[in-house]
Biopython code that builds the backbone (N, CA, C, O; Angstrom):
import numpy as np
from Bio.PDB.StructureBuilder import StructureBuilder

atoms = [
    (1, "UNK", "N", (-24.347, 126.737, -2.655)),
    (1, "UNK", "CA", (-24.359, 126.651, -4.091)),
    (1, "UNK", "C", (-23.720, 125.347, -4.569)),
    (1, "UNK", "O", (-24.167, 124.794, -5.573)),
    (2, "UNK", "N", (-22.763, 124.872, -3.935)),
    (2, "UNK", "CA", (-21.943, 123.972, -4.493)),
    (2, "UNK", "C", (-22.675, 122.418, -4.061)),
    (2, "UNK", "O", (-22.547, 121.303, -4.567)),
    (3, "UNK", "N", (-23.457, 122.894, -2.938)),
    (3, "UNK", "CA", (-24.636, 121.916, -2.571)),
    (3, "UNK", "C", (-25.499, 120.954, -3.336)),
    (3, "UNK", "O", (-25.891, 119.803, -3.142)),
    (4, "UNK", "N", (-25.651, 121.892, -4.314)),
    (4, "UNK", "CA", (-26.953, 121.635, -5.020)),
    (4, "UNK", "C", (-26.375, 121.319, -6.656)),
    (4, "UNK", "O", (-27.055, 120.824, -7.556)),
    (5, "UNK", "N", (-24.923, 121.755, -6.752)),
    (5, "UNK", "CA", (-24.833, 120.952, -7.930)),
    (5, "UNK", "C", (-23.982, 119.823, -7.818)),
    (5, "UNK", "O", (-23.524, 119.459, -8.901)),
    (6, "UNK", "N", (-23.670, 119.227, -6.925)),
    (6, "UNK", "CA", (-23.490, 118.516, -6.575)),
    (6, "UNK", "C", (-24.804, 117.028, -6.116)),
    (6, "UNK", "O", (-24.920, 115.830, -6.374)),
    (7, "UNK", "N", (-25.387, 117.851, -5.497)),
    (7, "UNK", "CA", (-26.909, 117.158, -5.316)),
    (7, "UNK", "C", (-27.521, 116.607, -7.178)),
    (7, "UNK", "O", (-27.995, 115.505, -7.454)),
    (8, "UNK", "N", (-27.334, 117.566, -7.984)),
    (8, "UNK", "CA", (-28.175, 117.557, -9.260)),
    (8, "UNK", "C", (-26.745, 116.117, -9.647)),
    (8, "UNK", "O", (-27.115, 114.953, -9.491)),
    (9, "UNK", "N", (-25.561, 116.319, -10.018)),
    (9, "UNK", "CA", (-25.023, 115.511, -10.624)),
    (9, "UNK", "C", (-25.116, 113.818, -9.816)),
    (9, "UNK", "O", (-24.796, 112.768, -10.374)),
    (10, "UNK", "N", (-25.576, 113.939, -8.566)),
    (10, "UNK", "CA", (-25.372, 112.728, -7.732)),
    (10, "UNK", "C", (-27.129, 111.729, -8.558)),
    (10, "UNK", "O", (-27.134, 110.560, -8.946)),
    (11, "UNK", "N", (-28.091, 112.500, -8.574)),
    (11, "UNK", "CA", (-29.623, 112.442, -8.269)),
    (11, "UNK", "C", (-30.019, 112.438, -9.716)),
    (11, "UNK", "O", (-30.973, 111.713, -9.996)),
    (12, "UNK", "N", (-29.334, 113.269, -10.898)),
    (12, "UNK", "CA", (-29.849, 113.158, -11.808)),
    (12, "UNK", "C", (-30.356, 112.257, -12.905)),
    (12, "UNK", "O", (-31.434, 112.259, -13.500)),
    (13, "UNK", "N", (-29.179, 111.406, -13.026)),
    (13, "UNK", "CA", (-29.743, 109.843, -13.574)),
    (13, "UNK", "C", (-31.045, 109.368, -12.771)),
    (13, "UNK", "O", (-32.108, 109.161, -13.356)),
    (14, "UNK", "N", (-30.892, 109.215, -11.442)),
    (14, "UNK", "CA", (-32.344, 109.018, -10.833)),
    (14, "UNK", "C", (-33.238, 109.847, -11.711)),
    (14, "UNK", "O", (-34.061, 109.732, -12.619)),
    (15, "UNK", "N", (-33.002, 110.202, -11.415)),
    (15, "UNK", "CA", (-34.453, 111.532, -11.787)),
    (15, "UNK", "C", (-34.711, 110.976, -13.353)),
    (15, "UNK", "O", (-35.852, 110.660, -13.688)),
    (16, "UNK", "N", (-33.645, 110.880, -14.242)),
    (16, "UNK", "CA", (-34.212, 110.604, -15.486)),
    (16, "UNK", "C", (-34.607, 109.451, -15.637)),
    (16, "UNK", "O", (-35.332, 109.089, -16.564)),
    (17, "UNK", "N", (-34.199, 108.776, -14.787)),
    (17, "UNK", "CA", (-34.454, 106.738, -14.715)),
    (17, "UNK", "C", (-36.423, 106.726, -14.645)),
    (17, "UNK", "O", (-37.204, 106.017, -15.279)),
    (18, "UNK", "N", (-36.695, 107.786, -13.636)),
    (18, "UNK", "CA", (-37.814, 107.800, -13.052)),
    (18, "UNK", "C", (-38.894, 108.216, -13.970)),
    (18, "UNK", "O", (-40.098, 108.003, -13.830)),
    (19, "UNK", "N", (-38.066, 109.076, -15.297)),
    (19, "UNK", "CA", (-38.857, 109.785, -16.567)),
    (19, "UNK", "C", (-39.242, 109.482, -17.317)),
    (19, "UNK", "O", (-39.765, 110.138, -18.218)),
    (20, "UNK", "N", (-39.009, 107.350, -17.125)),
    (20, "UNK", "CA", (-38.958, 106.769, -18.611)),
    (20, "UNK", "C", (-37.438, 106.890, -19.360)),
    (20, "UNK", "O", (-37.454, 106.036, -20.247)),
    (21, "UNK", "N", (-36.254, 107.528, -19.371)),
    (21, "UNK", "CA", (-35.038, 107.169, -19.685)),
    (21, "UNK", "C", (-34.423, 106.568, -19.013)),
    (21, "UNK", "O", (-33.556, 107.125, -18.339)),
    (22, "UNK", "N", (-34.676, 104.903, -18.917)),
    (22, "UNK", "CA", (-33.751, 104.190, -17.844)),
    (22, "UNK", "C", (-33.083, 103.312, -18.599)),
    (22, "UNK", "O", (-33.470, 102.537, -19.473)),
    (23, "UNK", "N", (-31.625, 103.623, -17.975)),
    (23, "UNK", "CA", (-30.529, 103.578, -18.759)),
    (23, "UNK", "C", (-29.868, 101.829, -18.150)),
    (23, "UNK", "O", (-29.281, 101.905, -17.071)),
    (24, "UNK", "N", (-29.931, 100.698, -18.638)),
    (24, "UNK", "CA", (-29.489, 99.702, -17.559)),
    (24, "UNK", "C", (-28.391, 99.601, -17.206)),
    (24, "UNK", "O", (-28.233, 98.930, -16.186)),
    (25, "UNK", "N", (-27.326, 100.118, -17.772)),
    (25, "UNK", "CA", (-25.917, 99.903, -17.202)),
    (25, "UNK", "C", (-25.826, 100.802, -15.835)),
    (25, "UNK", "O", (-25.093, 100.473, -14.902)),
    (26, "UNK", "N", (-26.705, 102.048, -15.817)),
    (26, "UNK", "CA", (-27.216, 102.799, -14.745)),
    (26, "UNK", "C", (-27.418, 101.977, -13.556)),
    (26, "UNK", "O", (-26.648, 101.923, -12.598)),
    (27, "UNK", "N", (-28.908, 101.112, -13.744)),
    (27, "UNK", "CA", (-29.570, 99.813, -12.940)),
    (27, "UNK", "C", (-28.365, 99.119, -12.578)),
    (27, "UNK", "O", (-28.099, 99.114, -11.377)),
    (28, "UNK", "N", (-27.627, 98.567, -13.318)),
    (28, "UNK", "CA", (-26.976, 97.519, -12.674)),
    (28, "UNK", "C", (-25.640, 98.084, -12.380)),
    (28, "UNK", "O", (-24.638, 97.369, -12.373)),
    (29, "UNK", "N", (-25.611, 99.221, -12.164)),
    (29, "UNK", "CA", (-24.313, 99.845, -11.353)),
    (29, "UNK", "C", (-24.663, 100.469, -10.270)),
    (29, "UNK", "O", (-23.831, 100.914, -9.479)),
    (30, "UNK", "N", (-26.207, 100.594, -10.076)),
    (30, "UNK", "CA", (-26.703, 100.802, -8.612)),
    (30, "UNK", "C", (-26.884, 99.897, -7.483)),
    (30, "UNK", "O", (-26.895, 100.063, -6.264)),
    (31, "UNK", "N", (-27.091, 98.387, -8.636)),
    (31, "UNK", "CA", (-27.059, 97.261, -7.643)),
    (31, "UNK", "C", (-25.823, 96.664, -7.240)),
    (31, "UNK", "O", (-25.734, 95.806, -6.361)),
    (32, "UNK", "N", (-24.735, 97.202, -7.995)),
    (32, "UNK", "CA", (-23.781, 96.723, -7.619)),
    (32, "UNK", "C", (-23.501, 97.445, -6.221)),
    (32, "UNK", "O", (-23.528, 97.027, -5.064)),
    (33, "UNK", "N", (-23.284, 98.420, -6.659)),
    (33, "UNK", "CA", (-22.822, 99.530, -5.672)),
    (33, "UNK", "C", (-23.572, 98.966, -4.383)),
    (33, "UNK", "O", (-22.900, 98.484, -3.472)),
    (34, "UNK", "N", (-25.335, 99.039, -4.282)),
    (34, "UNK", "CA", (-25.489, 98.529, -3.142)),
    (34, "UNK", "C", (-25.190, 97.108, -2.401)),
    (34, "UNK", "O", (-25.075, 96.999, -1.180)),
    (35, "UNK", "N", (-25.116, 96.372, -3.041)),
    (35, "UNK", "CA", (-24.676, 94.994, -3.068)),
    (35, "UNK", "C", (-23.191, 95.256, -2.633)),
    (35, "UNK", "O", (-23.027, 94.560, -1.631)),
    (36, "UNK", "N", (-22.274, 95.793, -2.858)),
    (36, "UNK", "CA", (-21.174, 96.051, -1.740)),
    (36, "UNK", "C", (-21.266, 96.885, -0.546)),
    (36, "UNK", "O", (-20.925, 96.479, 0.565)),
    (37, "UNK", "N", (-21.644, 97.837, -0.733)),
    (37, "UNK", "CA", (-22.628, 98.622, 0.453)),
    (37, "UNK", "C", (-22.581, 97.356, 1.646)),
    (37, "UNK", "O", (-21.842, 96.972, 2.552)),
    (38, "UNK", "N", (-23.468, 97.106, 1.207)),
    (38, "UNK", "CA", (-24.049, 95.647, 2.283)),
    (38, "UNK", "C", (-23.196, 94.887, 2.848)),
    (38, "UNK", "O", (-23.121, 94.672, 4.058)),
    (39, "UNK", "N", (-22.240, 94.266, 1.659)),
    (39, "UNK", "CA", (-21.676, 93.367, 1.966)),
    (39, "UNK", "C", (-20.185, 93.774, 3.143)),
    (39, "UNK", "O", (-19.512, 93.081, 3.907)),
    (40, "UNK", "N", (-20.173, 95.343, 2.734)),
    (40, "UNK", "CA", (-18.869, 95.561, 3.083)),
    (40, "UNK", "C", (-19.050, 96.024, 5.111)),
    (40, "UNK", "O", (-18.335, 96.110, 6.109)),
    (41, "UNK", "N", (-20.597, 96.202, 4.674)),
    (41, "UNK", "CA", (-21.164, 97.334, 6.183)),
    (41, "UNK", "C", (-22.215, 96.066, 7.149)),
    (41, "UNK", "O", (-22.910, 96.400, 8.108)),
    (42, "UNK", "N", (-22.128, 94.841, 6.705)),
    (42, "UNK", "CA", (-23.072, 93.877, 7.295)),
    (42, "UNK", "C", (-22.456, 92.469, 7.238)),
    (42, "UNK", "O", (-22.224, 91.749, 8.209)),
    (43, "UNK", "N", (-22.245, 92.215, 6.040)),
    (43, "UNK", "CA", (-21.835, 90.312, 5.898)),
    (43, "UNK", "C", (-20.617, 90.208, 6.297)),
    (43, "UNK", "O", (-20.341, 89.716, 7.391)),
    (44, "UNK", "N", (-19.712, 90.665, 5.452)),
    (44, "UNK", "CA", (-17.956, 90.847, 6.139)),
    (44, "UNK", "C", (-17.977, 90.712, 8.024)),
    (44, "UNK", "O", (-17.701, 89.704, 8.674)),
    (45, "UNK", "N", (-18.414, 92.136, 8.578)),
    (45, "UNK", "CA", (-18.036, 92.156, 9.865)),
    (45, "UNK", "C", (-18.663, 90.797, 10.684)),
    (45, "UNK", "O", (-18.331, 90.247, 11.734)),
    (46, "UNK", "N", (-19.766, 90.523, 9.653)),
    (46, "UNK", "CA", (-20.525, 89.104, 10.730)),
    (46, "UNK", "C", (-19.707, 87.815, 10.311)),
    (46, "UNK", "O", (-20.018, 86.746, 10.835)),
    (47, "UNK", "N", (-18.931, 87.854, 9.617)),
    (47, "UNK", "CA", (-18.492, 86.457, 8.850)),
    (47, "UNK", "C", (-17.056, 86.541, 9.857)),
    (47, "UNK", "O", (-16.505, 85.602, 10.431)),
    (48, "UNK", "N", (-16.785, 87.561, 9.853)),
    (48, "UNK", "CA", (-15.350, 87.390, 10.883)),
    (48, "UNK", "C", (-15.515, 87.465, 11.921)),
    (48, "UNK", "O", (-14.571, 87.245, 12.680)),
    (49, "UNK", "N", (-17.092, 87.891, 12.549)),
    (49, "UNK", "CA", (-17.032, 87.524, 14.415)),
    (49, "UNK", "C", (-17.070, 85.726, 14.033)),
    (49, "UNK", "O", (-16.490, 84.830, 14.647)),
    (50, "UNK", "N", (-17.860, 85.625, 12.955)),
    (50, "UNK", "CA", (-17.993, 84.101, 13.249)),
    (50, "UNK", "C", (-17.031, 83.372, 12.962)),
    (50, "UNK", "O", (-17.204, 82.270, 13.483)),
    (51, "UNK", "N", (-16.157, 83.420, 12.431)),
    (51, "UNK", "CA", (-14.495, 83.099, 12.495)),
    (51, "UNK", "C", (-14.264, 82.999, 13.520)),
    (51, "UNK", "O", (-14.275, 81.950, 14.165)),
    (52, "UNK", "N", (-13.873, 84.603, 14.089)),
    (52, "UNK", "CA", (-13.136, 84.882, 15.462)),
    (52, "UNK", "C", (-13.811, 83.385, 16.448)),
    (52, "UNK", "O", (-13.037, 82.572, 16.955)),
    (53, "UNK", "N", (-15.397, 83.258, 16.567)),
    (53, "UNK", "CA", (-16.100, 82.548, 17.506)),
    (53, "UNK", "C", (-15.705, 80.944, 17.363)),
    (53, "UNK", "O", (-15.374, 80.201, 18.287)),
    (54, "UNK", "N", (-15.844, 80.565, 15.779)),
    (54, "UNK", "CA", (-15.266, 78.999, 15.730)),
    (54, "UNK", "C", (-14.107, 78.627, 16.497)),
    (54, "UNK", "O", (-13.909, 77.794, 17.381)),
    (55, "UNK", "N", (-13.131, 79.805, 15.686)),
    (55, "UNK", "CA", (-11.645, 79.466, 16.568)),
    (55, "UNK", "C", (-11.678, 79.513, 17.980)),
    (55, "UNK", "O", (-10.899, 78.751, 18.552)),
    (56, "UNK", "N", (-12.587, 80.420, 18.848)),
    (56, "UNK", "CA", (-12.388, 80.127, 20.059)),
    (56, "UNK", "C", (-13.087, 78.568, 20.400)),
    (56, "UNK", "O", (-12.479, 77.753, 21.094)),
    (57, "UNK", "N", (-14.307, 78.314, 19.870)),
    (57, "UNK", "CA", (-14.999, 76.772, 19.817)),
    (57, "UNK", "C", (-14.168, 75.417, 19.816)),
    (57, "UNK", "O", (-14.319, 74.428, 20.534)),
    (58, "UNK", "N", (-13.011, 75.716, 18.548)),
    (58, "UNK", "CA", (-11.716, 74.958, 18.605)),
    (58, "UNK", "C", (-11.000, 74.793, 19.524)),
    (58, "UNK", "O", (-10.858, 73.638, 19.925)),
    (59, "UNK", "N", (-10.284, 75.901, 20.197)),
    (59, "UNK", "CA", (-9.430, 76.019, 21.196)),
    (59, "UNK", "C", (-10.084, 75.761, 22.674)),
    (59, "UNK", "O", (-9.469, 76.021, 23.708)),
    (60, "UNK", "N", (-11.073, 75.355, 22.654)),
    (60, "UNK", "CA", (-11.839, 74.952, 24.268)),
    (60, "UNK", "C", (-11.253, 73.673, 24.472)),
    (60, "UNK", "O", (-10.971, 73.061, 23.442)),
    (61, "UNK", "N", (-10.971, 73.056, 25.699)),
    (61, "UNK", "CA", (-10.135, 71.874, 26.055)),
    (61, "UNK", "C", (-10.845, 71.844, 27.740)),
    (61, "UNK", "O", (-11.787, 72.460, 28.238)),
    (62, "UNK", "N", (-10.223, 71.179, 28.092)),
    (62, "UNK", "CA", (-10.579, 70.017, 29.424)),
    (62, "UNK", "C", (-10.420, 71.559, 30.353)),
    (62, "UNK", "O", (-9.634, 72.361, 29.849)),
    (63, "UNK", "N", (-11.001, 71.922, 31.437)),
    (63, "UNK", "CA", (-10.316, 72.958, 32.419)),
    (63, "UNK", "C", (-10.698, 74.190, 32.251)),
    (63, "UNK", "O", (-10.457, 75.209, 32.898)),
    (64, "UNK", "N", (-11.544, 73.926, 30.977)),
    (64, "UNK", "CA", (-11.820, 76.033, 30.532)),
    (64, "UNK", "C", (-12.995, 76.179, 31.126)),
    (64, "UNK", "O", (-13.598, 75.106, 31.171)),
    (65, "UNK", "N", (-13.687, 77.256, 31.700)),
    (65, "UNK", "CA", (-15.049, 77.647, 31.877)),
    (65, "UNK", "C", (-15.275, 78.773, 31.123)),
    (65, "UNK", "O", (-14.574, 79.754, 30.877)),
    (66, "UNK", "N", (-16.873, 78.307, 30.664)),
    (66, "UNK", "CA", (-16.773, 79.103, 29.699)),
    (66, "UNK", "C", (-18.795, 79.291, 29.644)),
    (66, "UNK", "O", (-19.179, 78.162, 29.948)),
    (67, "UNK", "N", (-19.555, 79.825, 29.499)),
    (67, "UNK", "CA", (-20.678, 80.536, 29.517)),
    (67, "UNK", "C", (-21.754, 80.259, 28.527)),
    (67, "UNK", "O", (-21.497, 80.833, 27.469)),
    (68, "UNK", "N", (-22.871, 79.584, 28.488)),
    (68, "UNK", "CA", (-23.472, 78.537, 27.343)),
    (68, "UNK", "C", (-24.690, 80.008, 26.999)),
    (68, "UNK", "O", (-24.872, 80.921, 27.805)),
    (69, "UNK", "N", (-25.307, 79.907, 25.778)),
    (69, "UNK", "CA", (-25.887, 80.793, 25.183)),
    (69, "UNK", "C", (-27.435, 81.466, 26.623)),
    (69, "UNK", "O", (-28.152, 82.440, 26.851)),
    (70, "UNK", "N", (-27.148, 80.227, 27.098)),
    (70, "UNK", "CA", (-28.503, 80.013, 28.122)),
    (70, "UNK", "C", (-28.205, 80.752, 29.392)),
    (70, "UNK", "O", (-29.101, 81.013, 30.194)),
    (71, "UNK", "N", (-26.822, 81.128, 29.602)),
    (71, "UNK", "CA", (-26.380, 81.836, 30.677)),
    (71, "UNK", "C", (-25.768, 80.936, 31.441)),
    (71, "UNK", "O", (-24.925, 81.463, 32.166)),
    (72, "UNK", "N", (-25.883, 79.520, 31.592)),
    (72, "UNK", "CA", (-24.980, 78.593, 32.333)),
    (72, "UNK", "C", (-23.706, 78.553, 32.194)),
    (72, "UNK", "O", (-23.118, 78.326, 31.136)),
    (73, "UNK", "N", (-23.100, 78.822, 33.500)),
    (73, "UNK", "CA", (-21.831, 79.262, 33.811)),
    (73, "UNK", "C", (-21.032, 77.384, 34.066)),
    (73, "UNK", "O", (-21.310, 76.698, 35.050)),
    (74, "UNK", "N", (-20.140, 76.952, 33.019)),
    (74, "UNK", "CA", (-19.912, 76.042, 33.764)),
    (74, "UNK", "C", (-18.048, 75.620, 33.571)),
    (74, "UNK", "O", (-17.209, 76.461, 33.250)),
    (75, "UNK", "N", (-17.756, 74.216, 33.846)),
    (75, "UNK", "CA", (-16.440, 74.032, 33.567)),
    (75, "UNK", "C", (-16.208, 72.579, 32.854)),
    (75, "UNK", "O", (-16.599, 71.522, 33.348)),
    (76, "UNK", "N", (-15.629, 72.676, 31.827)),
    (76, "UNK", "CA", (-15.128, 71.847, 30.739)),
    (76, "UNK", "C", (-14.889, 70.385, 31.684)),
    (76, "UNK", "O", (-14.180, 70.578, 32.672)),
    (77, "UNK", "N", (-15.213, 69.463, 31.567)),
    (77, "UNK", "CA", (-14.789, 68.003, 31.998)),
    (77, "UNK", "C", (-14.141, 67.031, 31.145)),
    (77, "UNK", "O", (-13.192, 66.344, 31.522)),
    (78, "UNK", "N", (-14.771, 66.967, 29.745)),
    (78, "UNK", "CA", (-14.464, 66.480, 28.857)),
    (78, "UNK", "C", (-15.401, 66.855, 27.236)),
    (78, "UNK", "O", (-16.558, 67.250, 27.097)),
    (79, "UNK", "N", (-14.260, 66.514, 26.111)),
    (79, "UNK", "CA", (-15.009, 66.841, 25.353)),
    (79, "UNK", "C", (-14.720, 65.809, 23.916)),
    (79, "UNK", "O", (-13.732, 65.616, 23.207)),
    (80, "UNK", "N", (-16.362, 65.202, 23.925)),
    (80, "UNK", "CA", (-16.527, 64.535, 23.245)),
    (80, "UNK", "C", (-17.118, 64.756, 21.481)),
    (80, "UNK", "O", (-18.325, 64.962, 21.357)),
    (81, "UNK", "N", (-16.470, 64.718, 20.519)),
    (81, "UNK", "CA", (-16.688, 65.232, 19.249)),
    (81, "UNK", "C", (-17.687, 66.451, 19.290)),
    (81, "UNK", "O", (-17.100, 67.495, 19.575)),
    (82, "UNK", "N", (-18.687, 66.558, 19.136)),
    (82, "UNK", "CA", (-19.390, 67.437, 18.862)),
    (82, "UNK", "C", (-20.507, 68.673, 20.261)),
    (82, "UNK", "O", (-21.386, 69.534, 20.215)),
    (83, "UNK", "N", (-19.274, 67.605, 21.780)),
    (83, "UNK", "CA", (-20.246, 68.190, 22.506)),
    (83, "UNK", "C", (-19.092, 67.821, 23.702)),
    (83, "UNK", "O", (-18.313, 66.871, 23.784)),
    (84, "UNK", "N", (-19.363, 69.195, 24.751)),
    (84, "UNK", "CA", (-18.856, 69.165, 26.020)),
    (84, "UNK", "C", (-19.592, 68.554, 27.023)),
    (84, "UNK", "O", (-20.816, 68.460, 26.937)),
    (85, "UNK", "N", (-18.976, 68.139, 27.945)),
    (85, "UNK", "CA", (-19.620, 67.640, 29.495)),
    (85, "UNK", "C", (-18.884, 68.762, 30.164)),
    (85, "UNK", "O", (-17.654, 68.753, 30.109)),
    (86, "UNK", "N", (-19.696, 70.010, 30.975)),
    (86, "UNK", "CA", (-19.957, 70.668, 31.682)),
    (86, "UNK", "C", (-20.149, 70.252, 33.290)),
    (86, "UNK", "O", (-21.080, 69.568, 33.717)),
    (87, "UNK", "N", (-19.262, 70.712, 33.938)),
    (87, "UNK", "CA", (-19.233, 70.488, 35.477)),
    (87, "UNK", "C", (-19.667, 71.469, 36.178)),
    (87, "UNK", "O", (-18.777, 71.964, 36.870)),
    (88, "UNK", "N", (-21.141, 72.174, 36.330)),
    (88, "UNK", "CA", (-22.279, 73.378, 36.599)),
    (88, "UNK", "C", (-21.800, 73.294, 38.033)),
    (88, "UNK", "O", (-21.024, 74.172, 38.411)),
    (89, "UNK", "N", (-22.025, 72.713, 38.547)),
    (89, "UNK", "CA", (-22.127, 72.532, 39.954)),
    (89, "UNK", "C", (-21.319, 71.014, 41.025)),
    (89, "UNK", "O", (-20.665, 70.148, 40.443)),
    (90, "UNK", "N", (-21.485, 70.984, 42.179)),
    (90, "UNK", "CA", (-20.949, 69.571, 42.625)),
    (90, "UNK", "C", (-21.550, 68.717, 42.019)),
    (90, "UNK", "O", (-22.626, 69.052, 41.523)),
    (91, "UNK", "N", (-21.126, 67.473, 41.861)),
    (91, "UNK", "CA", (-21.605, 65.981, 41.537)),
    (91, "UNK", "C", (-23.123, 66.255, 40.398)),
    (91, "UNK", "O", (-24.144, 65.569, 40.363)),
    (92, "UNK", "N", (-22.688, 67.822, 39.340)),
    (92, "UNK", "CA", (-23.870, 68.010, 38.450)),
    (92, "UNK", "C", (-22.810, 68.392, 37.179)),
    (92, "UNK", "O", (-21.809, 69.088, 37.007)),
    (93, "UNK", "N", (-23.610, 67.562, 36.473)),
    (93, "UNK", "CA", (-22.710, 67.619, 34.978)),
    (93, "UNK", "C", (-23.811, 67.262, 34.082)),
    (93, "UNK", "O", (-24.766, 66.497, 34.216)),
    (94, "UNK", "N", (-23.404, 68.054, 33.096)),
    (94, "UNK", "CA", (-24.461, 68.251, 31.351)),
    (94, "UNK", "C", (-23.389, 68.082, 30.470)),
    (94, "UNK", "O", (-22.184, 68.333, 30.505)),
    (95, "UNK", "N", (-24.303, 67.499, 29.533)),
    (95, "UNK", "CA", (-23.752, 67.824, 28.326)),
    (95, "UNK", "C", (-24.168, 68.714, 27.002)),
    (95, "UNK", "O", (-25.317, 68.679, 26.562)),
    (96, "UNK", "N", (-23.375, 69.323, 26.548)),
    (96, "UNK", "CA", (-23.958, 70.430, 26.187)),
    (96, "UNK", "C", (-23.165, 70.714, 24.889)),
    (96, "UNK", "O", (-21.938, 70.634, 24.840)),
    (97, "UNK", "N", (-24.029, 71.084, 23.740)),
    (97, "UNK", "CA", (-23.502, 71.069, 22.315)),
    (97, "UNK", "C", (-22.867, 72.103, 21.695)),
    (97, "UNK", "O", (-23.507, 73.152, 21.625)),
    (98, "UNK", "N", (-21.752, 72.077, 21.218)),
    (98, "UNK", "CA", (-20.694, 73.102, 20.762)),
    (98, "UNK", "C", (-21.442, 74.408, 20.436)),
    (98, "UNK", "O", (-21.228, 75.536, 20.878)),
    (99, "UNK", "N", (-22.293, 74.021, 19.629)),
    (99, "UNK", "CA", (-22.682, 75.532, 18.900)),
    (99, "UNK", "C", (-23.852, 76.229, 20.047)),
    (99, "UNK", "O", (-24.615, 77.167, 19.816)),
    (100, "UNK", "N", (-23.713, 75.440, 21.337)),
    (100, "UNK", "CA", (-24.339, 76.458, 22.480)),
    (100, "UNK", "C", (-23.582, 77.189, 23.278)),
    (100, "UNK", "O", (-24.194, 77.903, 24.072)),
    (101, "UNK", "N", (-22.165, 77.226, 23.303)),
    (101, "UNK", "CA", (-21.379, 77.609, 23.990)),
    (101, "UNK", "C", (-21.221, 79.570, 23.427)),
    (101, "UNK", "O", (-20.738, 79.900, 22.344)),
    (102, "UNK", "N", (-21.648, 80.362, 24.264)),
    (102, "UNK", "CA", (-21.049, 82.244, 23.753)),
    (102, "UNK", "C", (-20.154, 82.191, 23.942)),
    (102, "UNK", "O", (-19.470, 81.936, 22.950)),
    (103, "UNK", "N", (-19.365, 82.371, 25.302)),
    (103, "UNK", "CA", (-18.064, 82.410, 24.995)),
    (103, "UNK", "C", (-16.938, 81.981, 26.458)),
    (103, "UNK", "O", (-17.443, 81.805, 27.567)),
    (104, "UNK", "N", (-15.591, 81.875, 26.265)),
    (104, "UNK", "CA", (-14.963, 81.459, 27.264)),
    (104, "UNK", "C", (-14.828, 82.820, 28.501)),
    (104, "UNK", "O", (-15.083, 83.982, 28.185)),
    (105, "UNK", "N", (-14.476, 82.498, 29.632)),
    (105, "UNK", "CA", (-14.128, 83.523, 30.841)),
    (105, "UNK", "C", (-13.402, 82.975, 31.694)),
    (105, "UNK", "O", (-13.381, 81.773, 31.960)),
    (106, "UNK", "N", (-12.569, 84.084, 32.320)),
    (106, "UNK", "CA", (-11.674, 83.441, 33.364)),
    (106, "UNK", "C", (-12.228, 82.877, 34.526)),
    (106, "UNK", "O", (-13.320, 83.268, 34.940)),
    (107, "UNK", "N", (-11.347, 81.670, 35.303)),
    (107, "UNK", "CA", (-12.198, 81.003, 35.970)),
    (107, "UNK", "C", (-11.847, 82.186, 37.451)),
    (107, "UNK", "O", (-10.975, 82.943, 37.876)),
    (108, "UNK", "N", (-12.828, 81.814, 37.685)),
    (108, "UNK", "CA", (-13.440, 82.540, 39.292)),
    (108, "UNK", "C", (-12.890, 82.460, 40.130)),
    (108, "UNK", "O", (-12.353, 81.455, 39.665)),
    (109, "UNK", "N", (-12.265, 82.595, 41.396)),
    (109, "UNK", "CA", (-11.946, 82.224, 42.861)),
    (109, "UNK", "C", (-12.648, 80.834, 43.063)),
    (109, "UNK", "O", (-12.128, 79.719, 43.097)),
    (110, "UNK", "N", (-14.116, 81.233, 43.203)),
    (110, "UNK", "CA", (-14.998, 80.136, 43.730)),
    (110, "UNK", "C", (-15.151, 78.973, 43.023)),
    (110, "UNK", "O", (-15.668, 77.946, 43.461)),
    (111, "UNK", "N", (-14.661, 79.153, 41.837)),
    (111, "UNK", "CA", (-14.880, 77.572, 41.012)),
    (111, "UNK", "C", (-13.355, 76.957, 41.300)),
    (111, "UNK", "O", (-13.306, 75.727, 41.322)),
    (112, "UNK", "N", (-12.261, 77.588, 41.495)),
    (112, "UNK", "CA", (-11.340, 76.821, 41.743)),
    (112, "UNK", "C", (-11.141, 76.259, 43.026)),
    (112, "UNK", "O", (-10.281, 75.386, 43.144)),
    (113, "UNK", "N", (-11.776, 76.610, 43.966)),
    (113, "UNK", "CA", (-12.079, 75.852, 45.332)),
    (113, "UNK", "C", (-12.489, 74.524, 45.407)),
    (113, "UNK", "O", (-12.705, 74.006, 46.503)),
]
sb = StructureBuilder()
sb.init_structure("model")
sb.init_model(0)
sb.init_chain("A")
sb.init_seg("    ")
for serial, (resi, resn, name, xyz) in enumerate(atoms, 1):
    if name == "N":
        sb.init_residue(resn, " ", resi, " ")
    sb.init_atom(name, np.array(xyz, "f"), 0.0, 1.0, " ", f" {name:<3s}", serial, name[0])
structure = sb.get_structure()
């Protein structure tokens, strides 16, 4: 019971919006509402991984290995403004642009050999 009037007071402006009585302060308190909806359940959480991600982008230095969007596993050599030189392998080095880097990892046994 308490279902359904509850349901009627949530739905009912809908319902009359839909009748030809559409009320705009109604309209634009639905868009608000969803418009935080969104913002609070989608843009927010993505705006602070991408925070979290710059700052790690910042904090990369000479010695880190760290994992390029492409899956290349490599190790920091130097880093020149807008882009690392990557040490992949022996006597093999790339260079490779900040905003390709996912993310840092601890270095391995085998890379410190």
């Amino acid at each position: 019971m308490h279902e359904i009037i509850i349901f009627k007071l949530l739905f009912a402006p809908i319902v009359q919006a839909q009748q030809g009585g559409t009320d705009p302060t109604f309209q634009i308190l639905i868009f608000g509402l969803l418009f935080a909806g969104m913002w609070f359940l989608i843009i927010a959480p993505q705006r602070k991984k991408q925070k979290a991600h710059d700052q790690m982008i910042r904090s990369l230095g000479t010695g880190d290995e760290i994992i390029t969007n492409g899956g290349i596993i490599g190790i920091i050599t130097n880093v020149k403004g807008d882009r690392f030189v990557l040490k992949i392998a022996d006597n093999t080095k790339i260079e490779l642009s900040k905003s390709f880097v996912q993310s840092k990892t601890e270095k391995s046994e085998k890379s410190e050999s």
